[in-house]
C-alpha positions in Angstrom: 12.5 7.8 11.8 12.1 4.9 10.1 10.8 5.0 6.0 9.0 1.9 4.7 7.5 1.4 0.9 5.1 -1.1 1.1 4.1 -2.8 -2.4 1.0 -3.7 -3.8 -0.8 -7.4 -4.7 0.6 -7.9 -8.4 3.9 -6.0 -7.2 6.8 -6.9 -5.0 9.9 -4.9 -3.8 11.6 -3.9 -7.1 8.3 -2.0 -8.0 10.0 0.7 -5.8 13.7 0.7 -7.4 12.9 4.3 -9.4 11.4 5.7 -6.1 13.9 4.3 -3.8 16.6 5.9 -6.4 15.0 9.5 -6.5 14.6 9.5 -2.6 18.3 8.4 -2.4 19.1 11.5 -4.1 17.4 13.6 -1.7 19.6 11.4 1.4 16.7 10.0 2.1 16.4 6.1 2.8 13.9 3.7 2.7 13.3 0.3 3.6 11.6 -2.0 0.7 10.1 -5.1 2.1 9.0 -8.2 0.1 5.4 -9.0 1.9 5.7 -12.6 0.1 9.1 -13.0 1.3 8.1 -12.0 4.8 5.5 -14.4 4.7 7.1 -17.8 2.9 6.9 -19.6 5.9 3.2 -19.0 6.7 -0.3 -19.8 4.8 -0.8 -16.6 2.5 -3.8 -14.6 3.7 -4.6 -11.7 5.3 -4.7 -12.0 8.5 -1.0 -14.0 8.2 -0.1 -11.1 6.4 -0.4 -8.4 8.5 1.0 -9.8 11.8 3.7 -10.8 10.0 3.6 -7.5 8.8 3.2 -6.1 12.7 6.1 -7.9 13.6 8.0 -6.2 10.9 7.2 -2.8 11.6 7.6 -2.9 15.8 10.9 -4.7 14.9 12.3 -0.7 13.8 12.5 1.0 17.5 12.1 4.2 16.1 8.8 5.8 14.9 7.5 4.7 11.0 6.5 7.4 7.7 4.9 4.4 5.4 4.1 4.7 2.0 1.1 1.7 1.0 -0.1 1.1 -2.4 -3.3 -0.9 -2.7 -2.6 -4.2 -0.4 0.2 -2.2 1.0 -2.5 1.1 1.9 -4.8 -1.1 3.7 -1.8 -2.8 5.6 -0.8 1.2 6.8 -4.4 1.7 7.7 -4.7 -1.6 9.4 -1.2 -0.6 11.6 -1.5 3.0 11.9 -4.8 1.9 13.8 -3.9 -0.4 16.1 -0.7 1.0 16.6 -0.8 4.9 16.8 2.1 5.6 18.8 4.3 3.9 16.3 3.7 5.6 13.2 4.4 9.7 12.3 2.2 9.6 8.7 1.1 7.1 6.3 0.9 8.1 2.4 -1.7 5.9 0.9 -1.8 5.6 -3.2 -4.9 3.5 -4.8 -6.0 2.3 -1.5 -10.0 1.0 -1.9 -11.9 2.3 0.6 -14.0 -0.6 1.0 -13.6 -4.2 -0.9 -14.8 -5.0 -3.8 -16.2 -8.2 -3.5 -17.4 -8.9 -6.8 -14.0 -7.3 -8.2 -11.9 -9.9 -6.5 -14.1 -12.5 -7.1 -13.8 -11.9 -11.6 -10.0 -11.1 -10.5 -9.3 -14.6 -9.5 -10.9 -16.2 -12.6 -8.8 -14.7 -14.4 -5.8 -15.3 -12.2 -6.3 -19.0 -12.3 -6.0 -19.1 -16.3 -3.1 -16.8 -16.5 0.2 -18.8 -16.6 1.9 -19.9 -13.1 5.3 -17.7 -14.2 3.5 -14.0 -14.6 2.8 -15.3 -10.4 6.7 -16.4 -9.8 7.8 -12.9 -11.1 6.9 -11.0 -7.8 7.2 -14.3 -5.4 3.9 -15.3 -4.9 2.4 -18.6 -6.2 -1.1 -18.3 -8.2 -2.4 -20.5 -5.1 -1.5 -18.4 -2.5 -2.3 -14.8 -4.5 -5.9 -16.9 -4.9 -6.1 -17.7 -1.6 -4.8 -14.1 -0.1 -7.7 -12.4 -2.7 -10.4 -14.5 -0.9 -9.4 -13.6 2.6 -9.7 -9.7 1.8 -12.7 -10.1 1.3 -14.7 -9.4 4.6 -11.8 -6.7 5.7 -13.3 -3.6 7.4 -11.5 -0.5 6.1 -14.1 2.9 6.9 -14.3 2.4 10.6 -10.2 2.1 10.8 -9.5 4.5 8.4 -12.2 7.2 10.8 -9.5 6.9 13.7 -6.1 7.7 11.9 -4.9 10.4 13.3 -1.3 10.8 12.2 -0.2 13.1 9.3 -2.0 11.3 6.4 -1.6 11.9 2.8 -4.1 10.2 0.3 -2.6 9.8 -4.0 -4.7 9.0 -6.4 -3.5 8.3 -10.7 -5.4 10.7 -12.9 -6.1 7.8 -15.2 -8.4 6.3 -12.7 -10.6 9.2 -12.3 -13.9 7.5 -13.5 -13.1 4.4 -11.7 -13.7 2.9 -8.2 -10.2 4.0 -6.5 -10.7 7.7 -7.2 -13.8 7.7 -5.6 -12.3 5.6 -2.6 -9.5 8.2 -2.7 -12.0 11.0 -1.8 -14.1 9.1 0.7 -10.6 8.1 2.6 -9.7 11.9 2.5 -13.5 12.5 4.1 -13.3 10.0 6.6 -9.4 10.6 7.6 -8.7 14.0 9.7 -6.8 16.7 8.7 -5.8 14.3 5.1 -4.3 15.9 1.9 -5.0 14.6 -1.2 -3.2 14.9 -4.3 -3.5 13.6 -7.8 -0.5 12.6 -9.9 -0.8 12.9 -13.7 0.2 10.7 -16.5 -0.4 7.5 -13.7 -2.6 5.4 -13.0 -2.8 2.2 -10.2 0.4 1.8 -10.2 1.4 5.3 -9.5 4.8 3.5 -8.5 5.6 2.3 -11.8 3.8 5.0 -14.3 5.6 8.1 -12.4 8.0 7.7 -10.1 9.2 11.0 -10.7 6.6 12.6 -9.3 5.0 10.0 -6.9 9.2 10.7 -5.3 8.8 14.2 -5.3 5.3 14.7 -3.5 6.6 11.6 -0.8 10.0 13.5 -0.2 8.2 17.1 0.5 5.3 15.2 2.7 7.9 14.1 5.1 10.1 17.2 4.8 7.3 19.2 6.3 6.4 16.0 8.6 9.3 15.2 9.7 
């Protein structure tokens, strides 16, 4: 089996070093991808993204556990559809259940006055994160997420409890069979960053019982 992290828009691989660590503890190992590394040679949006992203995951001949936060959740969803036979369960931490148009559309205001090195610190010009933000927009995310039928495990931070990803949290736990879903404390989006400790701990005992 085959353990992927897959990292969120404002994120890139070393967003994962604490989890990676504490799983390493347990003997488990993980791969930690760099989505804008994977995709340097290509014009950044979705669609580029994720059959780059395709092409990453069928490279592993053995059978895929994937952890997804945000971008990195709606890439599992997109895979684990298309793809069934190839993945054993997908964790998926502040994934939206469906896209907030309007969100992206203040979020990339904002990104084009914020300063081009903040955008060079996870690998991804302020171009092409514009330009990825825009293709999101018309993805498709309830109908997908209604035919995942592999063990599936939805997080959601605490701190976003009166905000838009819990309530996509408990609509993707609705929609998606036979889902858990947990709630980590003292996080919020970035569950990742704000509490590794226990973001590690509840990924390690999902796959020890789905293993």
């Amino acid at each position: 089996m085959i353990n992927i992290l897959i990292h969120g828009l404002g994120q890139n691989e070393s967003s994962w070093n604490k989890v990676k660590e504490l799983l390493k503890e347990n003997k488990i190992k993980v791969e930690t991808p760099n989505l804008f590394n994977l995709a340097k040679n290509y014009q950044l949006n979705y669609e580029n993204l994720y059959r780059i992203f395709v092409n990453y995951c069928n490279s592993f001949k053995e059978k895929l556990n994937i952890v997804g936060l945000s971008l990195g959740g709606i890439l599992a969803i997109d895979f684990a559809n298309e793809y069934p036979e190839k993945v054993n369960s997908i964790i998926l931490s502040g994934t939206p259940y469906e896209i907030p148009k309007s969100i992206i559309t203040i979020q990339n205001i904002i990104y084009k006055f914020m300063p081009k090195k903040v955008f060079e610190q996870i690998g991804c010009s302020k171009k092409d994160l514009i330009t990825l933000m825009d293709s999101m927009k018309n993805i498709t995310i309830p109908q997908k997420a209604s035919n995942i039928k592999c063990h599936t495990l939805i997080i959601c931070g605490e701190k976003e409890k009166n905000n838009i990803n819990m309530k996509s949290a408990i609509k993707l736990n609705k929609v998606i069979k036979n889902s858990r879903f947990e709630i980590i404390k003292n996080a919020g989006h970035e569950v990742n960053i704000d509490n590794p400790e226990k973001f590690a701990n509840i990924i390690y005992s999902f796959w020890k019982e789905n293993y």
